[in-house]
C-alpha positions as CSV (number, residue, x, y, z in Angstrom):
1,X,-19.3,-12.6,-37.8
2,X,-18.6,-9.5,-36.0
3,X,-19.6,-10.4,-32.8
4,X,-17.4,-13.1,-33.0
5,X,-14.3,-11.0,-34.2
6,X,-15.1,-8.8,-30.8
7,X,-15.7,-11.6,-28.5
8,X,-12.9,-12.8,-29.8
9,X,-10.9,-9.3,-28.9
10,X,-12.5,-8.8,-25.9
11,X,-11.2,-12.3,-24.8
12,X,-7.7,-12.0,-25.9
13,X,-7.5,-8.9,-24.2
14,X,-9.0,-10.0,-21.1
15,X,-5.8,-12.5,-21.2
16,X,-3.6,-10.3,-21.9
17,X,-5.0,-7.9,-18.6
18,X,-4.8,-10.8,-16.5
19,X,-1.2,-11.9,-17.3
20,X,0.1,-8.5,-16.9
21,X,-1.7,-8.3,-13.5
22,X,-0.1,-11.3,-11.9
23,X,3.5,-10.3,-13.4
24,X,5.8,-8.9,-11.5
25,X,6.4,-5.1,-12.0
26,X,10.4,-4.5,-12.6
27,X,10.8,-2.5,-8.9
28,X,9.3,-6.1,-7.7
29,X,12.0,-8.2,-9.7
30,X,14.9,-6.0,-8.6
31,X,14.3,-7.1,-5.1
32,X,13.9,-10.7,-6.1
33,X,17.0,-10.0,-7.4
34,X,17.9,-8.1,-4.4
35,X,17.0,-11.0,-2.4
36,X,18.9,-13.5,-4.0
37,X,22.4,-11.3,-4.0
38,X,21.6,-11.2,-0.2
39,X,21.8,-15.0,0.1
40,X,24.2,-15.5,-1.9
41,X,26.6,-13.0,-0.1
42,X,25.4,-14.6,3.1
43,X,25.9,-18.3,2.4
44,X,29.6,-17.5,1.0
45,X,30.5,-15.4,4.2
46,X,28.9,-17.9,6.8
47,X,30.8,-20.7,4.9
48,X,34.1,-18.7,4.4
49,X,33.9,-16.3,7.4
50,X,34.3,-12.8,7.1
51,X,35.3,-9.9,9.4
52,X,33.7,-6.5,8.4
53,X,33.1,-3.1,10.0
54,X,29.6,-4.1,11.1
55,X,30.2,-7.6,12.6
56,X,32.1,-11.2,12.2
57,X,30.4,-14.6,10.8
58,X,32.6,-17.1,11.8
59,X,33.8,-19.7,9.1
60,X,31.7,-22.6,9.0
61,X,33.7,-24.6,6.3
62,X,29.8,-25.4,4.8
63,X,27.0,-23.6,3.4
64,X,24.0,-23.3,5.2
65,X,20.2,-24.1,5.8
66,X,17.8,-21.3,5.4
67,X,16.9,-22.1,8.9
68,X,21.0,-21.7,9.9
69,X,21.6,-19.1,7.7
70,X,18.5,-16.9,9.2
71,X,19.0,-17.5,12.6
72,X,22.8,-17.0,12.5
73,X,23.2,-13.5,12.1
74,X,24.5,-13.8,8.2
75,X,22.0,-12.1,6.7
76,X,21.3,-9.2,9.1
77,X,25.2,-8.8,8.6
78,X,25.5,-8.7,4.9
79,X,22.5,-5.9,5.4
80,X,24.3,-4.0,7.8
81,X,27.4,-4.2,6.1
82,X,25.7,-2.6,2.6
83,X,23.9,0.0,5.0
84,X,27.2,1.3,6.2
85,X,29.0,1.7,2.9
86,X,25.7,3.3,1.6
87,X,26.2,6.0,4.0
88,X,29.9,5.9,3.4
89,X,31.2,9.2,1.1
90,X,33.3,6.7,-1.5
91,X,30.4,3.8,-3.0
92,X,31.0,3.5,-6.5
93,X,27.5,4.0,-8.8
94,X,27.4,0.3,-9.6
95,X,28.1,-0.8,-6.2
96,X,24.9,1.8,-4.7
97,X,22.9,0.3,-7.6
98,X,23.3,-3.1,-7.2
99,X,23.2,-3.3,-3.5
100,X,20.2,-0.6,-3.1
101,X,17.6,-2.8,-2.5
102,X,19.5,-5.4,-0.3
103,X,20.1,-2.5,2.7
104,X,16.5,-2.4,3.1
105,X,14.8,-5.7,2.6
106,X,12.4,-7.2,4.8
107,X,13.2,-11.0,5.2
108,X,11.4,-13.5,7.5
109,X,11.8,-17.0,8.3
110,X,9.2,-18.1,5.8
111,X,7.8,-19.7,4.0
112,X,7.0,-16.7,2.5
113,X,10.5,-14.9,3.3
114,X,9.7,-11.5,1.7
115,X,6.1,-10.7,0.5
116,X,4.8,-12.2,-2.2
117,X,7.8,-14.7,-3.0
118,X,8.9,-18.8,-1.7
119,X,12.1,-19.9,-0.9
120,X,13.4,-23.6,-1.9
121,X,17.0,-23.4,-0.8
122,X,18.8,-27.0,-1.2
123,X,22.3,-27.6,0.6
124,X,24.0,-30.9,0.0
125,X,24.7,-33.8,2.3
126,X,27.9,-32.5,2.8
127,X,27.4,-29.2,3.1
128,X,29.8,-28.1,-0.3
129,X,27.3,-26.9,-2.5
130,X,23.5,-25.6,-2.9
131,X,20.8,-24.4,-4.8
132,X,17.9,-21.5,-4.4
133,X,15.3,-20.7,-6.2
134,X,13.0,-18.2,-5.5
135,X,8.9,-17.8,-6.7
136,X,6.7,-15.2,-7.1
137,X,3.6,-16.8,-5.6
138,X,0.9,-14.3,-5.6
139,X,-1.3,-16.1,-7.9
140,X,-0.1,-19.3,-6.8
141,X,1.2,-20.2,-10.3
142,X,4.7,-19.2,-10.6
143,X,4.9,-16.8,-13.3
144,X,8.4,-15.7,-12.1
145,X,11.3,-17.3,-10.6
146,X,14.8,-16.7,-9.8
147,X,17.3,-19.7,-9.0
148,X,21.3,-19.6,-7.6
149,X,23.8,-21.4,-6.5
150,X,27.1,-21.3,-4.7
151,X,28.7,-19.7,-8.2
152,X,26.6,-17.0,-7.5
153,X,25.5,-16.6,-11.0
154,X,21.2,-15.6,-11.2
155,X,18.8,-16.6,-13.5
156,X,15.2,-15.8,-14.1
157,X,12.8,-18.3,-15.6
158,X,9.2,-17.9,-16.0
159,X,6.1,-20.2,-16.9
160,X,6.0,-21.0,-20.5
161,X,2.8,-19.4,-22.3
């Protein structure tokens, strides 16, 4: 009987070690969350065009690809622009917090765009709407995920246990 009992422990704790081992720690879920901001400020610049200190997207009238919205310049923009306001003397604390992590991300053109994580990013036939979401997919079973769309609005989901 008391083997059991501790086989028993040892198993449940074995589980519980191993979940907590492929879960994102919270530095790695702020730049998800990073990440996502970045694309989201991206796709509403490249389709409404924007003019800013450290370079113009031209309006587009649509919402792009990840391929389009990689290649165009949108992203390295939105970067750029959050670098030079992070060196700027008047940021307001919210503003440097929330945009931190976005000034220094390391994106690539997938299909793992930053280490660890899969984009699915979804634009419409006509170009008017899309949808992200974002995994964590270092175990391959998608403990963590982040999804978007044009509203902007973020939500996290993970695997049910």
């Amino acid at each position: 009987m008391v083997v059991a009992v501790l086989l028993l422990l040892v198993g449940i704790s074995a589980k519980l070690l191993a979940q907590d081992q492929k879960s994102p720690s919270h530095e790695e879920r702020a730049k998800a969350v990073s990440f996502v901001r970045l694309i989201n400020t991206a796709e509403n610049w490249y389709n409404r065009g924007v003019n800013t200190k450290t370079g113009a997207i031209e309006a587009h009238g649509r919402y792009a690809s990840w391929d389009e919205l990689n290649n165009s310049g949108a992203l390295q923009t939105v970067q750029d622009q959050f670098r030079s306001q992070a060196s700027g003397a008047r940021v307001s604390l919210r503003s440097s917090v929330q945009w931190a992590a976005v000034k220094d991300l390391q994106v690539s053109a997938g299909p793992e765009v930053m280490p660890g994580y899969r984009l699915d990013l979804l634009v419409s036939v006509d170009g008017q709407s899309y949808s992200l979401a974002l995994h964590d997919t270092r175990d391959g079973d998608g403990l963590f995920s982040l999804f978007s769309d044009q509203s902007g609005i973020i939500y996290s989901g993970s695997a049910l246990q």
